[in-house]
C-alpha positions as CSV (number, residue, x, y, z in Angstrom):
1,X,-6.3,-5.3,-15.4
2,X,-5.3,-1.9,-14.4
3,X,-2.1,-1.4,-12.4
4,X,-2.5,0.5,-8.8
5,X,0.5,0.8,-6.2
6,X,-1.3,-0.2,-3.5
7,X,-1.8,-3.7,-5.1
8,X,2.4,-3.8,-5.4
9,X,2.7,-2.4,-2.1
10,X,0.2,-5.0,-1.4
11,X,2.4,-8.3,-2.9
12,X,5.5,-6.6,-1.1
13,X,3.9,-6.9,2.0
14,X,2.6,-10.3,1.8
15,X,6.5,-11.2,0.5
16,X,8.1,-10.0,3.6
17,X,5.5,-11.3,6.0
18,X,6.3,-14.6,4.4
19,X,9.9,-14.5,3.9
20,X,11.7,-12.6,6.7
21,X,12.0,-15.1,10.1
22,X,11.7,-12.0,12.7
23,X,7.7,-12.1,11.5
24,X,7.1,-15.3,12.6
25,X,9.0,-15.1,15.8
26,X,7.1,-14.4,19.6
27,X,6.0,-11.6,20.1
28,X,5.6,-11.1,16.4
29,X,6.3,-7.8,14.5
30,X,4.0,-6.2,13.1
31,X,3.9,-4.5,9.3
32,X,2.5,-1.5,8.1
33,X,3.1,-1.0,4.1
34,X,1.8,1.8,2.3
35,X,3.1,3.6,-1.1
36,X,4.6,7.5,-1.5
37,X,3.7,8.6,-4.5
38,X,5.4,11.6,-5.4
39,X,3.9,15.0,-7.3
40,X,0.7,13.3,-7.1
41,X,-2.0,15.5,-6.9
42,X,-5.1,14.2,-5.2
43,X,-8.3,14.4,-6.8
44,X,-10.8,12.6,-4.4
45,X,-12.8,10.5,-6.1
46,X,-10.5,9.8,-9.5
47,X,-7.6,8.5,-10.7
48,X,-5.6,6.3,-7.5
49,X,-8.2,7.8,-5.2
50,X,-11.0,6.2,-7.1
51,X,-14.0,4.4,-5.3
52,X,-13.0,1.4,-6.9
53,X,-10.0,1.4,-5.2
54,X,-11.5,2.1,-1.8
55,X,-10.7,-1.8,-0.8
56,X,-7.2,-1.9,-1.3
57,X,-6.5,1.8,-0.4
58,X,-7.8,1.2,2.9
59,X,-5.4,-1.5,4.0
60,X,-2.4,-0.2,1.6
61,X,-2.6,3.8,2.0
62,X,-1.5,5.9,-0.9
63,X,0.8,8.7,0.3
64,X,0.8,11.9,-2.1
65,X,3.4,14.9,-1.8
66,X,4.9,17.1,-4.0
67,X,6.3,20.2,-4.5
């Protein structure tokens, strides 16, 4: 199995959501999660921006920035 930060971003989310109170509570908060991955440069259509990602990068964005 290959490794992707969205699917860490992914258990961090569902960790939080599960373990902080204030999530559970009326009204509820809600949660965004996303991973920065920095001096990544995107190349649509490989590496973390492949299609076989497209899932899981959809609901857990992958940020890129650099210098």
């Amino acid at each position: 199995m290959v490794t992707h930060p969205s699917r860490q971003v992914k258990g961090t989310h569902n960790y939080l959501l599960d373990f902080i109170e204030e999530f559970e509570k009326d009204p509820p908060l809600s949660l965004i999660s996303c991973s920065y991955c920095h001096n990544y440069s995107r190349r649509d259509g490989s590496g973390l921006f492949d299609p076989v990602w497209s899932n899981i990068v959809r609901d857990y964005p992958v940020l890129q920035g650099g210098c």
